[in-house]
N, C-alpha and C positions, 0 to 999 in steps of 0.2 A: 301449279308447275308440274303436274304429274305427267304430263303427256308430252312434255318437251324432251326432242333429241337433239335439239341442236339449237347454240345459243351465238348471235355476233356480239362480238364485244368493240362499241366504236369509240376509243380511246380519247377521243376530243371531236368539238363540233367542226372541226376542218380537215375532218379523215378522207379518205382521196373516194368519189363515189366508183361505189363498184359494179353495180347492178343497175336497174332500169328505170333510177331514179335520175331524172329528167337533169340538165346542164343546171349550171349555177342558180339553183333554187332555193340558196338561204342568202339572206341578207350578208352581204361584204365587211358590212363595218359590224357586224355581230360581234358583239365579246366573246374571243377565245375563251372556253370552257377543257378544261383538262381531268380526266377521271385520278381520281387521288391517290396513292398506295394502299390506302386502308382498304379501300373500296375493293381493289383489284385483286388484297386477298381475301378478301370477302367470297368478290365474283369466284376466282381459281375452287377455294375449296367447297365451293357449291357445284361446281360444276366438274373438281373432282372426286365429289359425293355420288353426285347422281351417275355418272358417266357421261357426261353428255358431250359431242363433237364441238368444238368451240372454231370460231370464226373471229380471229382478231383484223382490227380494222387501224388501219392507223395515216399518220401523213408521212411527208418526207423525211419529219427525222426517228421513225421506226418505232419500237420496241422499247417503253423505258426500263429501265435497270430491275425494277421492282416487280416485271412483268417476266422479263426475259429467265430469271432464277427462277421462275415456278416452272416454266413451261413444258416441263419434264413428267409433268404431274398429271396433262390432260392431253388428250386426242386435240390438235392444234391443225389449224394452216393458216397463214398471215398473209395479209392484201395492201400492198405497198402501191403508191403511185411511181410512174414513169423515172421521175426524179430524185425517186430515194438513194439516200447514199449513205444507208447505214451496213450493218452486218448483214451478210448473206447468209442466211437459215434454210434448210433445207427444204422445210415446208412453205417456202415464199411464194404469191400470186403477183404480178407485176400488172398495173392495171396502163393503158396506153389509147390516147386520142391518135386519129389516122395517122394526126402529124409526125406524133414522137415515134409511131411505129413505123414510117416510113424514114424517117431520120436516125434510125439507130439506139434512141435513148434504151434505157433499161440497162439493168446488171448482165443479163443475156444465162443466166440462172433460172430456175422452177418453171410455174407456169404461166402464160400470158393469156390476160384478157383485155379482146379490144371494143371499147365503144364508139359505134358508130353513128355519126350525127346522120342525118336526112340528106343535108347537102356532102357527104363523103360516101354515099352507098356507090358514085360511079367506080371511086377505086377502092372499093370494098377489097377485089382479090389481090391487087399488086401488097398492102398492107397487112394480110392475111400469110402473104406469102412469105414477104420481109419477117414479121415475126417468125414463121416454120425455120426459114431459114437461120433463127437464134435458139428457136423455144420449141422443142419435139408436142407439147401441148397447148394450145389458142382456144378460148372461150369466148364469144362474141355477143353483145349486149347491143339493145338500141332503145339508148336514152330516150327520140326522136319517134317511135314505132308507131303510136296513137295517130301520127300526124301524116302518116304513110298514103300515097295515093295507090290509083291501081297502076300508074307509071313506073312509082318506087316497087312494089311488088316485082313486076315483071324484069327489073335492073336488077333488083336481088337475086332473083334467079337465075337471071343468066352469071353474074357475080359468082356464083355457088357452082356453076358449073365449071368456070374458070379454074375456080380453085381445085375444083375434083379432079380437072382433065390435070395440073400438077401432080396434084397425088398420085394419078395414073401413070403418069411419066416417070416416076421412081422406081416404077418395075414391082418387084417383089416386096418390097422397103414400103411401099406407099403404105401399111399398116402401121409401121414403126411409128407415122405420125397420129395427131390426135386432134382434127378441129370439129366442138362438141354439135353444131348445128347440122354438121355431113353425119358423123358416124355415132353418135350417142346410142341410137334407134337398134344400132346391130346387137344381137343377142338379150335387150331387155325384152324381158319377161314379166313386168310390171311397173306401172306409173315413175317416173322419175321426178315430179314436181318438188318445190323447194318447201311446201309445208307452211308456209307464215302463215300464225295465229291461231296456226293449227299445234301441229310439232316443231316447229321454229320459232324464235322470238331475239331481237334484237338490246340491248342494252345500254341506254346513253352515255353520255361521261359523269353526269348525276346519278346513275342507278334507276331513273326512270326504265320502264319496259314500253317497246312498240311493236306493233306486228313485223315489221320488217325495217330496214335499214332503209328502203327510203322513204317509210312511214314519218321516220325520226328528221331527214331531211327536209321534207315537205310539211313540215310545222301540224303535222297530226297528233290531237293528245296522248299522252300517256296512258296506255292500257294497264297499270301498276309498277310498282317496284321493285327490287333484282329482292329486298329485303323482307318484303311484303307477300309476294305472290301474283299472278296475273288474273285481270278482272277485265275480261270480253262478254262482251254481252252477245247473246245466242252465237257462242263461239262454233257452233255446230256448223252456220254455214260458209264457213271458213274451207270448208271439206270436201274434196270432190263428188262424195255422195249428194250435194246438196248444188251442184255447179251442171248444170244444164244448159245444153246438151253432154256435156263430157262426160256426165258418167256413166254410159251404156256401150257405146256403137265408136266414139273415138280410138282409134289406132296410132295417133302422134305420143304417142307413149313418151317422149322426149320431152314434151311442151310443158313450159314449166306452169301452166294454169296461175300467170300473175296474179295475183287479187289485188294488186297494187294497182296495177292498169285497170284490171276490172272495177275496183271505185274511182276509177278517173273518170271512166267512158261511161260505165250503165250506174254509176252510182249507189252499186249491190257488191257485197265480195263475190258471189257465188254467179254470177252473171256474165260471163265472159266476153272480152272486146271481141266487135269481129276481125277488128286486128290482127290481136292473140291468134286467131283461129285460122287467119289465110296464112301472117309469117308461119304457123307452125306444119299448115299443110303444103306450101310450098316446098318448108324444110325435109318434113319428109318424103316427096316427089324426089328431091335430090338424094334423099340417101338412098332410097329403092334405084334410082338411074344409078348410080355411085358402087353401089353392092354386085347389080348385074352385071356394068362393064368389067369391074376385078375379074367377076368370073369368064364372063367372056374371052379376056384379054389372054385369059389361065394364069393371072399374078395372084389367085385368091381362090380356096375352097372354099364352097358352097357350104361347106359343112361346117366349117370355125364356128361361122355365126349365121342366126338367121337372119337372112336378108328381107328388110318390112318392104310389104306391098305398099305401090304406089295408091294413093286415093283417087278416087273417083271424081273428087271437083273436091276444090282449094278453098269454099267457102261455106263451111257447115251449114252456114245462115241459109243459104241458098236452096229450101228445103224443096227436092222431088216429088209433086203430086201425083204426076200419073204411076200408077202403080205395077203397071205391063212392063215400065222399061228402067225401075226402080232395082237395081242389085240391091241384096240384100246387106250391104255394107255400106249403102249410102243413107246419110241421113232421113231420116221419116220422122211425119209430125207425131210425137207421143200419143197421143190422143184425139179424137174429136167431143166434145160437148156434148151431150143430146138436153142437156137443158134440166135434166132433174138431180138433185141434189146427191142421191146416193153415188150417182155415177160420176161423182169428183173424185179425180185418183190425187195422191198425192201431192203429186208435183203440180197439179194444177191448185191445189191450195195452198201451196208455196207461192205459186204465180200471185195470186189474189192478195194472198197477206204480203209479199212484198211490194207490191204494186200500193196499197193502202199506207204502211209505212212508209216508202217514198213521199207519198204524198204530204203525208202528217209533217215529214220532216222539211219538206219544201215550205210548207204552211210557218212553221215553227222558223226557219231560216230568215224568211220574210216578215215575219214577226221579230226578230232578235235587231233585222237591220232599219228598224223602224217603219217598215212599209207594209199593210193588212189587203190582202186577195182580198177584194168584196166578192161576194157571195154570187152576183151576177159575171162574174169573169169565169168561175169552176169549170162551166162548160166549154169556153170559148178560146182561152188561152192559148195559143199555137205550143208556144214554150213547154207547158205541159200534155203535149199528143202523145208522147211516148210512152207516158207511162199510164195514161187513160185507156190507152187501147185496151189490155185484160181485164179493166174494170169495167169499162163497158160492154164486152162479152157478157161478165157472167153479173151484171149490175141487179138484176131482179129475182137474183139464187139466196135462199137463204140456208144454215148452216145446221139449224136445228129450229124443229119447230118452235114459235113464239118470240124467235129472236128477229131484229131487224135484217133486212134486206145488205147485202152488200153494199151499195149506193147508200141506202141509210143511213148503215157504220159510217161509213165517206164523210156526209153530209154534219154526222152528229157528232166526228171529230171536228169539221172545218167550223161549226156552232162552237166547240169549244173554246176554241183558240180565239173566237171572236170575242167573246165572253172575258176570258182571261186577258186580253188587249184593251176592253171594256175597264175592268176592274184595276186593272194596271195604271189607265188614265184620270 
């Protein structure tokens, strides 16, 4: 736990979802789980030990009694859904579907976040607006984001423009407000990411630990206990340094680098969706168009804050070969191969070993659901192209003399598992 600064605490398993953890994604008839008192002052003085910023999560009926007397004690802010109707705390998050933000609900106190479904991006701004119009701050999430076409992309942006040309129209005032996908980007000077599994860690209503709150949602096991300590395995690539392409040449300084998303879509934390990577280059397109017209307008100096450059192209993946007409802020491919082993840089042995583990773990998955890859499918698989591609790049590299070939390793895991399915029988 020595690296953690920041912990959620989710009060019961029907706390209101906050973040980019997908719509009703636990079972309905789940038995209500409730975090205990004991527990809670357990959690409070750990975490008024360490200092660490706490994030309470709760349902409709709030804060219990056993919670709210400590609260005094740690760096706090609480995340209510739409229909909470308990006490108004000054550190309050109001969490709201398009519905309830275009219907009024809420306290009309702290701050608002709204998640947007797939089918609600058309009125993404009129519900962005209704909120400003109660809540000076709006946070915006998309449960739906993985699912995005290039359809939805282009409706988000114009969406986001909507809402800017608002802010514009407030004259002088338009800073007063605060929606974090438009103006996060102004004046940071370094990464804003939320850190799960890294610096952040989520806390069940049992005292189990997860990398993140919707880790705990989506029925992922327990990374340890609030009582115990946290046990991630190669927790390293939890970490931007380890997240490719973002840790060099990205300028979305805002983006919150999911790793939630990122093991939905690439099945790596360190892997990034290309999702993640157009919402967040879009987003920042708006806020560079967003910063310039302030100044333009003259409601806004240039000099408050720095206004971030528009990108080059909205989809990192999209990497630039010709190199005549390549700016130097556009993505470039890290490396090329030349084929002998010395000239493996780093990241390309990242590549390889997770591309290998992928695999083990597919093998091992299909093993657990009762069904064995035969040995002649390895090559042919459509299903697994994805992640064969880097292995067959560098399949006849080996890594120190005497040791087996890449493809060997491959091969002399898939031998095992066959073995141990053997033995098992």
């Amino acid at each position: 736990m020595d690296k953690i600064e920041q912990l959620w605490i989710l009060l019961s398993n029907n706390t209101v979802c906050c973040c980019n953890e997908p719509l009703n994604n636990r079972e309905a008839a789940q038995k209500t789980s409730v975090m205990d008192s004991d527990l809670i002052s357990e959690i409070v003085a750990k975490v008024s030990d360490q200092g660490w910023q706490c994030t309470i999560v709760t349902d409709r009926n709030g804060v219990p009694e056993a919670l709210r007397r400590q609260l005094d004690q740690i760096k706090h802010r609480i995340i209510v859904p739409a229909d909470y109707d308990g006490e108004i705390l000054e550190t309050i998050n109001v969490v709201f579907d398009c519905e309830q933000a275009c219907l009024g609900y809420g306290p009309g106190k702290g701050k608002a976040i709204l998640r947007v479904s797939q089918g609600d991006l058309g009125r993404l701004a009129n519900c962005v607006i209704a909120l400003l119009n109660r809540y000076a701050d709006v946070s915006i999430k998309h449960p739906d984001m993985l699912k995005y076409t290039q359809e939805d992309f282009q409706l988000y942006k114009q969406q986001l423009h909507e809402v800017g040309e608002w802010l514009l129209s407030k004259g002088s005032s338009w800073s007063d407000f605060h929606v974090d996908v438009l103006m996060k980007r102004f004046g940071l000077n370094g990464i804003n990411e939320c850190g799960a599994g890294d610096k952040s860690l989520a806390v069940g209503p049992d005292g189990s630990l997860y990398f993140c709150p919707a880790a705990f949602r989506s029925g992922y096991d327990p990374c340890g206990h609030i009582s115990e300590g946290v046990d991630i395995a190669n927790r390293h690539l939890f970490t931007r340094e380890y997240a490719l392409p973002c840790r060099d040449k990205c300028d979305a300084l805002h983006c919150s680098r999911c790793v939630f998303w990122n093991k939905l879509a690439t099945f790596e934390f360190c892997v990034p969706a290309e999702n993640v990577c157009k919402l967040a280059h879009i987003e920042l397109e708006a806020q560079s168009w967003l910063g310039n017209e302030a100044v333009e307008r003259k409601i806004w100096s240039e000099e408050e804050w720095e206004i971030p450059a528009a990108p080059v192209i909205n989809d990192p993946f999209n990497l630039v070969k010709d190199e005549e007409h390549t700016p130097e802020n556009v993505w470039k491919r890290l490396s090329i191969f030349t084929g002998r082993p010395e000239d493996l840089s780093p990241s390309m042995m990242l590549d390889i070993i997770c591309n290998l583990k992928a695999r083990l773990d597919a093998i091992n998955s299909c093993l657990e659901s009762g069904y064995i890859i035969p040995s002649d499918l390895i090559m042919n698989n459509v299903l697994l192209f994805l992640h064969r591609k880097t292995v067959e790049t560098y399949k006849n590299v080996i890594f120190k003399e005497g040791c087996p070939t890449v493809f060997e390793t491959e091969m002399l895991m898939h031998h095992a598992v066959e073995v141990l399915a053997e033995n098992r029988s």
